[in-house]
N, C-alpha and C positions, 0 to 999 in steps of 0.2 A: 828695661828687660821684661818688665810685667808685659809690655805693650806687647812687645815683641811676641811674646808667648802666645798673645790672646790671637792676634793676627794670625800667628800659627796654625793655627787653632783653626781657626774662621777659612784659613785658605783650606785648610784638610778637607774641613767639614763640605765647602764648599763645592770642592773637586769632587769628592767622594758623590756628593749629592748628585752633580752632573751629571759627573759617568754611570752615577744607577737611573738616574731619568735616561737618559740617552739608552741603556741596557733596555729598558722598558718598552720605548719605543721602535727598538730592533727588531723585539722581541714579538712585541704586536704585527708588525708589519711583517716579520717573516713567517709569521701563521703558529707560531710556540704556542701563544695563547688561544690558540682556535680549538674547540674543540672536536672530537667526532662526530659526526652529526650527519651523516647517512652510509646506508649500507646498498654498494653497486652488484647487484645482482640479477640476475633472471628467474622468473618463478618455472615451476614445471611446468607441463599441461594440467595435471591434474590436479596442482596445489599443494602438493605435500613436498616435494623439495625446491631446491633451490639450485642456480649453479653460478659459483663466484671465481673469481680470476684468485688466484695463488701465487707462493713463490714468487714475486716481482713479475709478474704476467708474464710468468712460461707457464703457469700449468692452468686447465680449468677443471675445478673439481664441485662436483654433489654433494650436497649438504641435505639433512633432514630440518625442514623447518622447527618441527616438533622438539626434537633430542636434542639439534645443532651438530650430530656425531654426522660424519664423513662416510658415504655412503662407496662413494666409487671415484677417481681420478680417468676425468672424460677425456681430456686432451693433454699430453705432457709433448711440449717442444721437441726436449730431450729425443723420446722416445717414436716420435708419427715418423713414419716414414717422409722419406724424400722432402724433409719440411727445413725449407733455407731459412728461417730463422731462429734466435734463442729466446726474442721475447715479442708477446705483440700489445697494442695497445688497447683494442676490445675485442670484443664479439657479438653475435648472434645466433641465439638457438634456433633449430627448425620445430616447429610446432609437433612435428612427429619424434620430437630428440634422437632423430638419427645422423642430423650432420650439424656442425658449425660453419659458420661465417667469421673468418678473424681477419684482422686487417693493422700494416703498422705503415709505417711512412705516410700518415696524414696531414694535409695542407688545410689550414683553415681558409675559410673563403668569406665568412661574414661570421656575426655572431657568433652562432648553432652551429652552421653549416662546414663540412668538409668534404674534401676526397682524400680517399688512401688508394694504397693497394691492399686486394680484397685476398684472401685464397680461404679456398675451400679444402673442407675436413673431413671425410666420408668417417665417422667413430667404427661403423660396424667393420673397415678398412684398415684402421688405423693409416690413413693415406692423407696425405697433404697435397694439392697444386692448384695452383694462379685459377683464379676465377676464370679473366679471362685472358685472351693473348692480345689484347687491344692495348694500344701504349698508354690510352689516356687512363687516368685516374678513375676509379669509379666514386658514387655517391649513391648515400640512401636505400642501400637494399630492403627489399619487400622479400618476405616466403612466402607460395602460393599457402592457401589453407590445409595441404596433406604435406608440404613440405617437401615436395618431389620438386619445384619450380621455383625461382628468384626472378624479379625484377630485379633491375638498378639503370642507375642514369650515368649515361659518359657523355661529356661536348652535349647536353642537353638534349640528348637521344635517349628512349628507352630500351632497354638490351631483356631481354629474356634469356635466362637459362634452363635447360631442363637435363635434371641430374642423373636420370634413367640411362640417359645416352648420348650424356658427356657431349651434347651441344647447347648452340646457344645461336639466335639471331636477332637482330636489329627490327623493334618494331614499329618506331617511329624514321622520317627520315627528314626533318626537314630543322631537326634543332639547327641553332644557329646563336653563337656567342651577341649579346645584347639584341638579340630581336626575337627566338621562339625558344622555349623552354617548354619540354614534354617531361610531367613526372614532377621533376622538382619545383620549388617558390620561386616567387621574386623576392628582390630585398625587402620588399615591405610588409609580403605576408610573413615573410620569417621574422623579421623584426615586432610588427607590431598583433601578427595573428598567431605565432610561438608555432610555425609547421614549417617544417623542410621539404616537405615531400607531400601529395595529393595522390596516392595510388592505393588500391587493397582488390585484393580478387575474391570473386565471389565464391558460396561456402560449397560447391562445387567442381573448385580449380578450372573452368573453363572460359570463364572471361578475365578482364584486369581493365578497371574503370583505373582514368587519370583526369588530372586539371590540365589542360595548356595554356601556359602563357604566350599571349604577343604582347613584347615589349618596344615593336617596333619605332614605335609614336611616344612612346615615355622618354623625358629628357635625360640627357646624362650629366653627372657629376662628376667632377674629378677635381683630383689633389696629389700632390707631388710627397716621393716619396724619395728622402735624402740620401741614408745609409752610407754614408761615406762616400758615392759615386762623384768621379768627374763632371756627369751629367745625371741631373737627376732622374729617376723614372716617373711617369706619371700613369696613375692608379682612376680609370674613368670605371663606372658603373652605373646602371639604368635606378635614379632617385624621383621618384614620382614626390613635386613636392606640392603643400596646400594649392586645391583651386588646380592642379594642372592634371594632365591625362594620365591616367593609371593601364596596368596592362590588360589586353580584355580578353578576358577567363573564359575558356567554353570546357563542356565535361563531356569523354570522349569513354569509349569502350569498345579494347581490343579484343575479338570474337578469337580463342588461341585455335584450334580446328582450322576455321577458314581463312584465316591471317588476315582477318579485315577489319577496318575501322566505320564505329558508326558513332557521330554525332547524337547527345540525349539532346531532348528535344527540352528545355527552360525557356518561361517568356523572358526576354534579351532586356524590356523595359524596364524588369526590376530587379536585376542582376550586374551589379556593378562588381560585388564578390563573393564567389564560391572561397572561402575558408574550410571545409568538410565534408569529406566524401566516404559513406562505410555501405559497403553487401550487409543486406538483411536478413538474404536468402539467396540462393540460386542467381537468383533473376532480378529480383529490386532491391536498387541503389539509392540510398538516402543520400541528399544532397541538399546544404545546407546553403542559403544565399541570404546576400543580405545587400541595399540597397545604396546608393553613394550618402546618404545621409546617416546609414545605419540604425535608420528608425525602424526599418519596415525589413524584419524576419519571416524568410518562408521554411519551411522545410518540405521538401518533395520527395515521394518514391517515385525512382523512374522505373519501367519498365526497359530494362536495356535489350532485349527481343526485338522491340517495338518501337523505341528509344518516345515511349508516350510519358508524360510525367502528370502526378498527381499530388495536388497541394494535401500534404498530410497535417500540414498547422502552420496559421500566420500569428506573427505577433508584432503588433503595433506601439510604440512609445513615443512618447510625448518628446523627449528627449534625444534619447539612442540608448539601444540594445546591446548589453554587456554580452561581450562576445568571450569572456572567459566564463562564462559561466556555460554557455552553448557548448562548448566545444567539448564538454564530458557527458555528452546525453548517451546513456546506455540502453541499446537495441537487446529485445528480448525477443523469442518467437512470435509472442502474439501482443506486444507490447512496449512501450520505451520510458525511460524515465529521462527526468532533468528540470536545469534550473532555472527558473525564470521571478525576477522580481515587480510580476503582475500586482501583488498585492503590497506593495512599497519595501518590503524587504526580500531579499534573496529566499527560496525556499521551493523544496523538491516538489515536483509534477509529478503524476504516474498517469499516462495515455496510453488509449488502444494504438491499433497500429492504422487502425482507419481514421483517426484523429478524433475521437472520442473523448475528452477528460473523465478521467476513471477515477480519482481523488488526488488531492493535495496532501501530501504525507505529513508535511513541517508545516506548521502555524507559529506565530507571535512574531514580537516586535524585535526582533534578533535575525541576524543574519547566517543562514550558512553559505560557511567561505568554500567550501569543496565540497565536489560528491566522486565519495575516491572509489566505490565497487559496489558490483551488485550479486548476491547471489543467486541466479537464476535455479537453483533446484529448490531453496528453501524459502524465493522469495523474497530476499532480503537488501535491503538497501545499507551501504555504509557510508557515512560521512562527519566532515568537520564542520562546526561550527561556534559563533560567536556568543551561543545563549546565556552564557555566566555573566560574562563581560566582553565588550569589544578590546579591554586590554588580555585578554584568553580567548584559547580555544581547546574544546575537547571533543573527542572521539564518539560518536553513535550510530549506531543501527536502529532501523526501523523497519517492520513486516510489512511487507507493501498490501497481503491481505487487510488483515487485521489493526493495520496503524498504531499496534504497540510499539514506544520508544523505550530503549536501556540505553545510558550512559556508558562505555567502554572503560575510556582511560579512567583512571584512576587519582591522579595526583594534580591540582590546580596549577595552571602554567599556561603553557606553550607546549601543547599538543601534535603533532602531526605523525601521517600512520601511512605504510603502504602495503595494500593487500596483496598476497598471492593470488592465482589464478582462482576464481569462482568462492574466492572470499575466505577461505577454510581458516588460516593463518594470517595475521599482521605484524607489524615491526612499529614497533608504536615509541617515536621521537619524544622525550619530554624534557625541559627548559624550564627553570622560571628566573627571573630578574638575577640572584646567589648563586645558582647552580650551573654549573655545564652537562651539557644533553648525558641522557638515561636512555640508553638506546636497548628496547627490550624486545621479545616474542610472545604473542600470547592467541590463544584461542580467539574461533572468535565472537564468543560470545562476551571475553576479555580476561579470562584466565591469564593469569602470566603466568608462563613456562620456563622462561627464562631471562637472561640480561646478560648482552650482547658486549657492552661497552657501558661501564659508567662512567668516564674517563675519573676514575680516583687518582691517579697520577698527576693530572692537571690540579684538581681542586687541592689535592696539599699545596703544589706547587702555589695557587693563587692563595690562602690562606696566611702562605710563610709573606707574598708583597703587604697584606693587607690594606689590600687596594679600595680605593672607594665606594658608595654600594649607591643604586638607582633609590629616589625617593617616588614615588606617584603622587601627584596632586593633578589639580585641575584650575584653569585658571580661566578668567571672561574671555570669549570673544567679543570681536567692535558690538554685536549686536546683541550681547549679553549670553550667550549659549555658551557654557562649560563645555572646555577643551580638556581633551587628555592631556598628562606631561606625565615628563620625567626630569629629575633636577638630579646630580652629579656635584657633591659640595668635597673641595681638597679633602685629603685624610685627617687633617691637622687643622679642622674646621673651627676658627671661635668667631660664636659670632658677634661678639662685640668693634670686630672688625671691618673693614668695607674692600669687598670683592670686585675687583672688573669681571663681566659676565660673558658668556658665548653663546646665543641660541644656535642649536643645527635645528635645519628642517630640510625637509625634501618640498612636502605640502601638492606633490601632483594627484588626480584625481584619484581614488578608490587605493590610495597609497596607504602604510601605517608603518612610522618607525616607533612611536610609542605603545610597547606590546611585553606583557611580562614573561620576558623570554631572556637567557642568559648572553651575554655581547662582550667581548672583552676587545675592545678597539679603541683606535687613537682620541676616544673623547677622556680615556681614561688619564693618556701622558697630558691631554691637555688641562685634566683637574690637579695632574703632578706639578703643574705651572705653577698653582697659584688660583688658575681660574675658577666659577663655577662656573658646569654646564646645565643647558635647559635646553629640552626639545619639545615642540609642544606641535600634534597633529591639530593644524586646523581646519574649520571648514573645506568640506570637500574631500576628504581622507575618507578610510573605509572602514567596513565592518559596526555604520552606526544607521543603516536603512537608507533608499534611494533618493528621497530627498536629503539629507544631510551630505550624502558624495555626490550629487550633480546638481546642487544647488549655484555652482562657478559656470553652469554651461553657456555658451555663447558669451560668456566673460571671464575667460580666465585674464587672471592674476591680479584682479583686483579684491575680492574679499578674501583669496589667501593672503597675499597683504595687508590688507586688513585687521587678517586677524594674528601676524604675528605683530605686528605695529601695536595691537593695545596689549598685547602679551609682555613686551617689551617694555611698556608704561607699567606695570603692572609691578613686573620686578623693578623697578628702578623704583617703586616706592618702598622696597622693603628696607630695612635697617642694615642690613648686610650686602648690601647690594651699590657700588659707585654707579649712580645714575648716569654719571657723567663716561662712565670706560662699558658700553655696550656693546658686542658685536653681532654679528651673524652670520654664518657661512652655509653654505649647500650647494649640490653639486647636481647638474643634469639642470631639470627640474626646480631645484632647491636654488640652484645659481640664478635662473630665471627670477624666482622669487624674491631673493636674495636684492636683486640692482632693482626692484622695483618698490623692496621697502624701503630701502636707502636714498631712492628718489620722491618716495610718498610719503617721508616724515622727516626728523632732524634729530631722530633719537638715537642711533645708530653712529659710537663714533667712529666703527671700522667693519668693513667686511668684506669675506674672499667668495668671490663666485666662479667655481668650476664649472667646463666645458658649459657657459647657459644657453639657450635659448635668446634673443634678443629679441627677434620677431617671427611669429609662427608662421608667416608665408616660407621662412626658411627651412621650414622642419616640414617632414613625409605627409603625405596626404591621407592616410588612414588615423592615425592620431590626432592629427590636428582638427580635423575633418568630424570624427570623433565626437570634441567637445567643443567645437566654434561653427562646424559647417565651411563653408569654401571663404576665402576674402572674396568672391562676388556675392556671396550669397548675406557678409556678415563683417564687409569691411571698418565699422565703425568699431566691433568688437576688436578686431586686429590691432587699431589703431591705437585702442583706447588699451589694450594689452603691452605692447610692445615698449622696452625698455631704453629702445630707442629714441622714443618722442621724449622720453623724460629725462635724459641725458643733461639738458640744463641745470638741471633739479637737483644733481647728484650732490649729498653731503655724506662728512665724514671719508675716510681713509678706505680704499677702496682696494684691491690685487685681483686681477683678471688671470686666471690659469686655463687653459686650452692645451691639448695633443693638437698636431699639426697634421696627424691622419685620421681625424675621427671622422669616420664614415657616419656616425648618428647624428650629434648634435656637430652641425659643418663648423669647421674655422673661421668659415665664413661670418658666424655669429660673432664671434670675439674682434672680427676684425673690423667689421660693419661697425657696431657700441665703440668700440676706440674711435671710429675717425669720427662718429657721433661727439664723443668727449675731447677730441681734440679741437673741431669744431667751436665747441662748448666753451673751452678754453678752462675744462679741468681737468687735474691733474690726477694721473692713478699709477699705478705700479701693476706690469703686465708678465708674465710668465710662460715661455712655451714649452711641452716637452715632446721634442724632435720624435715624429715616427712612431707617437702615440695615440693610441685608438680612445676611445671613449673613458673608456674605464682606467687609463693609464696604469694598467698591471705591471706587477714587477716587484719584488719585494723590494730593491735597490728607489726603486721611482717613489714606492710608495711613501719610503723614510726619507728621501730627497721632499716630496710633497708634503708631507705631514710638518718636516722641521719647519719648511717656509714659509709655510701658514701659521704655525705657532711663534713663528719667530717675528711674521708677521702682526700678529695681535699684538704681542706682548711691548715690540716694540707702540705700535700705533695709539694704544689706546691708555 
């Protein structure tokens, strides 16, 4: 009877336990645990209000940055005339906030990228109707600079509107599905240069500079898409991949008077890609290029009159030129700022506009990671950086006269901030490892005024799980260099015990998952196992100065390997730690890395690699290209990378997971590495999830993915 009982007992407990892990992991994966953590808005012109979507996106109302009090209700569904819908899905304000832009029936098309249908808002009308009367879908609108005129793109043509008088005409004509694109990206600027769109009109509303692509000569990719059809559809799209032809970019500027197009004039030899195009003035167009190696940065003012161009600043790198950091350089009347990591760490530039260096704002051995605004009346520069520690970030300004710095934020963390127009006000993000984000307002010399969202609601809520907490340590890389981590030990930690372990990494360049900022995701159900976790950024990751993150170039994945392989030895010496039950997992990137330490050691007795990488000849030509250069240019490196030559090699328990539409990292990867390993004659465990992209979103996918991977280890190891 005693037995009887205890068993009881033991099943209750048992069950009980399950179904609160399993609740946990719902609960993760359907975003319960996520906290708030940005605020979707538009700033004024002038800085001092705001304008945010309401009421489940019928209405868009004005807000006071300052107070946060409701200043006016700009657009309500309900009430606009003649307006066919009840809700939309965004907007766009006109610089002169006399009209909006809203749009609902959006189709994604890559990443970033969409078309909807667009309709316009006259406010001072209260009037609603269709953008335009063309059947196709639009993308990417542009407002002239007085807000009387839009650009946007339909079928890869550019369309002008002009609101005065309610018309509108076609100013390109030669777009053409997979061969010329006017206005918008190709897939690889949008994937790997973060821009949908190449247009802005000058600060005089009389021209409108664009990018055009020809993608005639880029190859295409395709992949079959299933959805329950008879026959399946197939999904092709122009994939420039390593080493092959890219689309070739020329910058054009449509004169709106004489309706004509003039070619700027760039030398063609060092121009493999325009990524950035902004009016400085009137008449010169900045225009950012940069070369097929990505060493060799120009920037030029064109004269678009003239279409004469003039090198306003080259920068040369031994390596390649980080093109996120370009891509935020702030044009002033008689000056620009931005960032470049001449001096081995990232840090702000202030230049004439004739290409003068005027001074260097930021100094030391720290990075900053953004440069988010500038105040052009007062002078002022704002940005993020790594100075505390590359596991934080905090908030600064700095006087571009005078080179005085002040510290902003306030509270050590995870930092990040977004300025209104011309800097007045911020919204300043903060996180650290315990907490979920503190989303506030404050001046901006860093006043806080107020607090937006502290999500209190969550944090009792996570208080009552009493979920496990991030440790920080540091541990050797292969070459002895202290790595950041983070260690995740069960709630019910003893350690006189011996744990099976799970390293996550990603480990791609200028990457960082270990950053003291709040996370509440599936590594946490997996410390509800049983398990401990460790993450540990190795060489090559960001935010520790230019040689530490491009020190893998022309060889990736061999000293990230590297360095989680002696990470791994590392923990397997601790006393708490089953040497014998190691895993590793990661995804993208991480999966790459992932089959290459389980081929380059025997420490490892299981691990899952999502959507990897296998061989970078498979992966886009700007990335790849990037950090290896072309496989003609660097084929040993390819070689000596790719996780396919190592296939023989493979130990321990392995689960390949791939979408079967992932437009980024192709299926082709997973599917190449399999016949590699079957080849091989070992044996692994493969996973597909039908008609998914990269990211396999879904809250349903996600807890399909997470159990099988955990179910995975657990079993394995």
């Amino acid at each position: 009877m005693k037995r009887n009982i205890v068993l009881l007992i033991i099943a209750v407990f048992v069950s009980v336990n399950i179904f609160g892990q399993s609740t946990l992991l719902k609960n993760i994966t359907s975003g319960k645990y996520k906290p708030s953590e940005s605020i979707d808005l538009i700033s004024s012109a002038d800085g001092e209000y705001y304008f945010k979507a309401t009421d489940a996106n019928s209405k868009i109302v004005k807000y006071s940055y300052k107070t946060g009090e409701e200043v006016e209700t700009v657009f309500d569904a309900k009430k606009a005339r003649e307006c066919p819908f009840d809700k939309f899905e965004g907007f766009l304000m006109s610089p002169d906030e006399k009209r909006l832009l809203i749009y609902i029936n959006s189709e994604r098309i890559y990443r970033h990228s969409f078309k909807a249908d667009y309709y316009y808002y006259d406010i001072r009308r209260n009037h609603v109707r269709k953008l335009t009367e063309n059947k196709s879908k639009q993308m990417v609108p542009v407002f002239s600079k007085n807000g009387r005129m839009l650009a946007y793109v339909a079928d890869n043509d550019i369309w002008l509107a002009k609101f005065d008088f309610e018309t509108e005409s076609q100013i390109t004509k030669d777009g053409e599905a997979r061969k010329i694109i006017n206005g918008a990206t190709d897939w690889v600027y949008e994937e790997e240069f973060g821009v949908t769109y190449l247009m802005d009109f000058s600060h005089d509303n009389r021209l409108l500079a664009f990018v055009r692509f020809d993608e005639s000569d880029v190859s295409e990719f395709s992949f079959q898409f299933f959805e329950g059809q008879l026959y399946p559809s197939l999904f092709s799209f122009k994939y420039p991949k390593a080493g092959e032809k890219n689309s070739k970019v020329s910058c054009n500027v449509f004169d709106i008077e004489s309706k004509t197009i003039r070619k700027v004039d760039i030398p063609e030899a060092e121009t493999e890609y325009i990524p950035k195009i902004e009016f400085v003035d009137d008449v010169q167009l900045a225009v950012v290029t940069l070369n097929r190696d990505q060493n060799n940065f120009n920037l030029y003012f064109s004269n678009t009159r003239s279409t004469v161009s003039k090198l306003i600043l080259n920068e040369k790198n031994e390596r390649y030129v980080n093109f996120v950091l370009l891509s935020t350089i702030f044009f002033l009347p008689d000056q620009f700022i931005y960032l470049s990591e001449k001096d081995g760490y990232s840090h702000i530039y202030n230049y004439s506009n004739t290409g003068v260096l005027r001074k260097q704002l930021t100094t030391g051995k720290y990075d900053v990671t953004a440069l988010l605004s500038v105040d052009p009346e007062n002078k002022v520069v704002y940005y993020e950086s790594a100075e505390e520690s590359p596991l934080k970030r905090a908030i600064y300004r700095v006087d571009i006269e005078k080179g005085n710095k002040t510290k902003l934020s306030a509270q050590t963390g995870t930092n990040t901030a977004r300025f209104s127009n011309g800097g007045k006000y911020f919204i300043n993000q903060w996180s650290d490892a315990n907490t979920p984000s503190v989303i506030s307002v404050h001046e901006a010399k860093g006043k806080q005024l107020r607090i937006i969202d502290d999500n209190k609601n969550l944090r009792d809520e996570l208080t009552k799980l009493n979920l496990p907490k991030k440790e920080f340590i540091t541990v050797k890389a292969a070459d002895g260099t202290d790595l950041n981590t983070y260690v995740i030990k069960p709630a019910n930690f003893d350690a006189s015990r011996k744990y099976p372990l799970v390293m996550l990494q990603y480990s791609g360049p200028d990457s960082q998952l270990v950053l003291d900022r709040f996370s509440a995701d599936w590594e946490l159900y997996l410390a509800s196992q049983g398990f401990v976790v460790a993450c540990v950024d190795g060489r090559g990751t960001g935010a520790r100065g230019e040689d530490f993150r491009k020190c893998t170039y022309m060889n990736m994945g061999i000293i990230e390997s590297d360095d989680q392989i002696a990470a791994a030895r590392y923990f397997a010496s601790l006393s708490y730690i089953d040497a014998n039950r190691i895993g590793i997992w990661g995804w993208s990137y991480g999966g790459y890395n992932a089959l290459l330490c389980m081929s380059r050691s025997d420490v490892f007795k299981a691990g899952v690699a999502i959507a990897p990488v296998t061989d970078w000849r498979f992966y886009d030509s700007v990335y790849t290209e990037r950090f290896m250069r072309t496989p003609q240019q660097n084929m040993a490196g390819y070689e000596k990378g790719s996780p396919i030559n190592y296939a023989s090699s493979l130990t321990g328990n392995l689960l390949l997971i791939h979408g079967s539409a992932d437009d980024n990292v192709h299926y082709q990867n997973t599917m190449e590495y399999a016949k590699a390993l079957v080849n091989a004659n070992k044996h692994f465990d493969m996973f597909t999830f039908t008609d998914k992209e990269h990211s396999i979103l879904g809250a349903q996918s996600r807890e399909y993915l997470y159990t099988k991977v955990v179910n995975f280890f657990s079993k394995n190891m």
